[in-house]
NUMAR-965391 format. One record per residue (C-alpha): residue in three letters; x, y, z. Coordinates in steps of 0.2 Angstrom, whole numbers, plus 5000, padded with zeros to 4 digits. Example, Ala and Ser with C-alpha at 12.3 -4.5 7.8 and 13.67 -1.06 7.14 Angstrom:
# NUMAR-965391
ALA506249785039SER506849955036
This chain:
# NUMAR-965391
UNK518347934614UNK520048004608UNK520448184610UNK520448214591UNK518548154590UNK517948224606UNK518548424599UNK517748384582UNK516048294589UNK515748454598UNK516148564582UNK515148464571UNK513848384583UNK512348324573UNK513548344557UNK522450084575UNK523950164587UNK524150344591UNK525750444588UNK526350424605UNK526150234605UNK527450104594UNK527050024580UNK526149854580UNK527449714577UNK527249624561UNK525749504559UNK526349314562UNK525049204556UNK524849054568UNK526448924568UNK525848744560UNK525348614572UNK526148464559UNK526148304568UNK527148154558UNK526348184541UNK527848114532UNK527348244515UNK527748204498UNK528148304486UNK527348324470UNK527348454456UNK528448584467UNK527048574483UNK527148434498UNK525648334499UNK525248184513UNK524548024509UNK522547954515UNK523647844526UNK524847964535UNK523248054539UNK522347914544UNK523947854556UNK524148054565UNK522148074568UNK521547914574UNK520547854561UNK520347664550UNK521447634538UNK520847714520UNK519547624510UNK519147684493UNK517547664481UNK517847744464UNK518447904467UNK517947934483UNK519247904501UNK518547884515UNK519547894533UNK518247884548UNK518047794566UNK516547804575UNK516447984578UNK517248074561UNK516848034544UNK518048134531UNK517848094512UNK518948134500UNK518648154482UNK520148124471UNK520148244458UNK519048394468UNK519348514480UNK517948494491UNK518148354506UNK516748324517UNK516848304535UNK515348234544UNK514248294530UNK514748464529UNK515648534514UNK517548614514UNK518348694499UNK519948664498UNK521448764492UNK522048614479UNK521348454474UNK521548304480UNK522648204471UNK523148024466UNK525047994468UNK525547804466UNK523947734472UNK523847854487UNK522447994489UNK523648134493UNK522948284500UNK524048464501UNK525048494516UNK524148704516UNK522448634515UNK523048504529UNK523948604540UNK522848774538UNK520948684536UNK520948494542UNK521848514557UNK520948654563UNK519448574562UNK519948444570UNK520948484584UNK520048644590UNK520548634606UNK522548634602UNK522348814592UNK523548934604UNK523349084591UNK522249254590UNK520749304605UNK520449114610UNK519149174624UNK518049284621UNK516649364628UNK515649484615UNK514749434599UNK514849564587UNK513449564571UNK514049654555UNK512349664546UNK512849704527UNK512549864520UNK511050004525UNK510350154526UNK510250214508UNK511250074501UNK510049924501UNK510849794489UNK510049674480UNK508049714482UNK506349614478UNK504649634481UNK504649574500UNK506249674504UNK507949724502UNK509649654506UNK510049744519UNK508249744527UNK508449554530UNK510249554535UNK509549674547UNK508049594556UNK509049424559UNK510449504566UNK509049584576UNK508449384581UNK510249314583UNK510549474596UNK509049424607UNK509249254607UNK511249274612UNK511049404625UNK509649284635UNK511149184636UNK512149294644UNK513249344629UNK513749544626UNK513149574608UNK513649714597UNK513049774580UNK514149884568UNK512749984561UNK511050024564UNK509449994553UNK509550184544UNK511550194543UNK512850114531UNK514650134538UNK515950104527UNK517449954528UNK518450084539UNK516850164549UNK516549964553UNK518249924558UNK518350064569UNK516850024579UNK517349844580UNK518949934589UNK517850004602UNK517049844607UNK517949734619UNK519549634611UNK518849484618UNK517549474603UNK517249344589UNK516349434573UNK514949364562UNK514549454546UNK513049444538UNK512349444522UNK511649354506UNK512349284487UNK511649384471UNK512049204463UNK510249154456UNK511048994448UNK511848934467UNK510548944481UNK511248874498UNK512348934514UNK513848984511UNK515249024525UNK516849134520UNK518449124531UNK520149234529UNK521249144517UNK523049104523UNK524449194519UNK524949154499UNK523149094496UNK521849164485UNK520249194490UNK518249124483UNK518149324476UNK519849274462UNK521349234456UNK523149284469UNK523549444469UNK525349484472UNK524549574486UNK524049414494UNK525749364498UNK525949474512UNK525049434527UNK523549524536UNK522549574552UNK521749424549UNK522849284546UNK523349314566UNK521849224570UNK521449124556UNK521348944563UNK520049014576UNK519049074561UNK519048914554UNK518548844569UNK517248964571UNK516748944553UNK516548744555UNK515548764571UNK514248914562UNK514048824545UNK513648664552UNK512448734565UNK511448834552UNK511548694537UNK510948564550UNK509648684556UNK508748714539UNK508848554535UNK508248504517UNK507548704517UNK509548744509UNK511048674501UNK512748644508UNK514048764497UNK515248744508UNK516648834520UNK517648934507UNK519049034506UNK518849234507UNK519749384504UNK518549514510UNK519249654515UNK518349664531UNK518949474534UNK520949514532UNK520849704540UNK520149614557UNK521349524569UNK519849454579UNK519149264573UNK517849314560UNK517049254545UNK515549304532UNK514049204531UNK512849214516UNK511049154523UNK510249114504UNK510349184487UNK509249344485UNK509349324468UNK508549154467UNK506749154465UNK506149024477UNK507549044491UNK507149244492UNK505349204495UNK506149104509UNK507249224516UNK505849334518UNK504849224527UNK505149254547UNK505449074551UNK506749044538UNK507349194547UNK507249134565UNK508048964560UNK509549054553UNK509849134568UNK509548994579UNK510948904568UNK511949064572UNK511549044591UNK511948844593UNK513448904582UNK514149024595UNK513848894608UNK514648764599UNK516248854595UNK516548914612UNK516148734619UNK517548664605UNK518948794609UNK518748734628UNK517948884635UNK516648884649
């Protein structure tokens, strides 16, 4: 198996300074790992062909049926869909930043969404940016305390959040993993009140937030990940704020490494009990204030009327957090950690 396949059957198995200290030096979003993509450009953005692609990673030659590409070898499957942004890697979903376009016969996908979502994903093992090791799991169940969120008649937001952040700590820490929780059952910190305790944990940490969609017209697992620097996020349009890099963009090809590993592991896990809405691009403020690999994974839509009888239900819950577990697992086999 070539090294390109190995890292991604692994991810995708199955499918503050005080006075007296200086300031932090400005955040350098990781450098791109760009092999011989040979980019095009078109409409003022580069773009590289199905075949460049195909040539750098290993994989057949293109073949195209209507409007779909498909680049694969025995171990990958990527298809691309001209004219959409979402591509498809061993049947789990990515949203990308542009579409996929068609360019003199030639599927031609961005050289952002490329370099800052593909590669990663592929190449896990070559990321040198952010905490590459780590050692503690921290759990940032959403809300609490008197702020529940969206409620129903089994239970609240931040109730459910709650008890399988209460099953993924268990089940991690019988593996030997140091687990962490931002906030208690009877408390609601704020975005600053969270960071801060994040601070206090060890730096060697990876952080996995938890929480739900109020979409009643989308039920399904959704994962959100720090948008690179001069990308807008699932939540709206650019902001000229967006142009300036955060925290977060230190470690973003970890978190969408990390992302990869936890989507597929809980999608995979619930079977034909969810849908697939993809890894998505975020702006959350919790996701660009922390320099640690982090993402944001909504576990169902509250709002939808059969899916919040599921999340209520304690072996929906389980599964989500055994998908969590296998995630954790799976990311820090991809990265090359023992």
């Amino acid at each position: 198996m070539n090294p390109i396949a190995a890292f991604l059957a692994v991810l995708l198995a199955g499918t503050v300074f005080s006075q007296e200290e200086a300031p932090a030096p400005p955040i350098q979003p990781p450098a791109e790992r760009a092999g011989n993509w040979t980019p095009v450009a078109i409409d003022g953005a580069e773009h590289v062909s199905a075949d460049s692609i195909a040539k750098f990673y290993a994989f057949n030659p293109p073949t195209r049926e209507g409007d779909k590409v498909t680049l694969e070898n025995k171990n990958v499957k990527t298809v691309l869909t001209l004219g959409s942004d979402e591509v498809l890697i061993n049947g789990i979903k990515f949203k990308c930043t542009s579409k996929v376009l068609l360019h003199e016969g030639q599927a031609m996908v961005s050289r952002m969404d490329l370099s800052k979502l593909l590669d990663p994903v592929l190449r896990p093992g070559d990321i040198q940016a952010g905490n590459r090791e780590f050692r503690t799991v921290v759990l940032d169940p959403v809300l609490g305390g008197e702020t529940p969120g969206q409620e129903n008649n089994l239970g609240t937001e931040a109730g459910f959040a709650f008890q399988i952040a209460g099953k993924i700590k268990t089940d991690l820490e019988t593996r030997g993993f140091k687990v962490e929780l931002t906030r208690s059952q009877d408390e609601n910190p704020s975005i600053a009140g969270r960071l801060e305790r994040i601070g206090t944990f060890d730096h060697d940490a990876i952080v996995i937030s938890l929480g739900f969609s109020s979409d009643a017209a989308a039920p399904g697992i959704r994962t959100r990940v720090i948008a690179p620097l001069g990308v807008p996020g699932i939540e709206g349009p650019l902001q000229e704020e967006d142009k300036a890099a955060v925290p977060g963009n230190a470690s973003e090809d970890l978190s969408i490494a990390l992302a990869t590993a936890m989507h597929s592991c809980v999608v995979n896990k619930l079977g034909r009990n969810t849908s697939d809405l993809g890894i998505v691009r975020s702006r959350l403020p919790l996701l660009e204030q922390l320099g640690a690999p982090a993402i944001f994974i909504e576990c169902g839509s509250i709002a939808h009327p059969y899916e919040a009888r599921l999340i209520a239900n304690e072996t929906y819950q389980t599964a989500v957090a055994s998908g969590i577990v296998n995630g954790v697992d799976r990311y820090r086999k991809a990265i090359g950690q023992k």
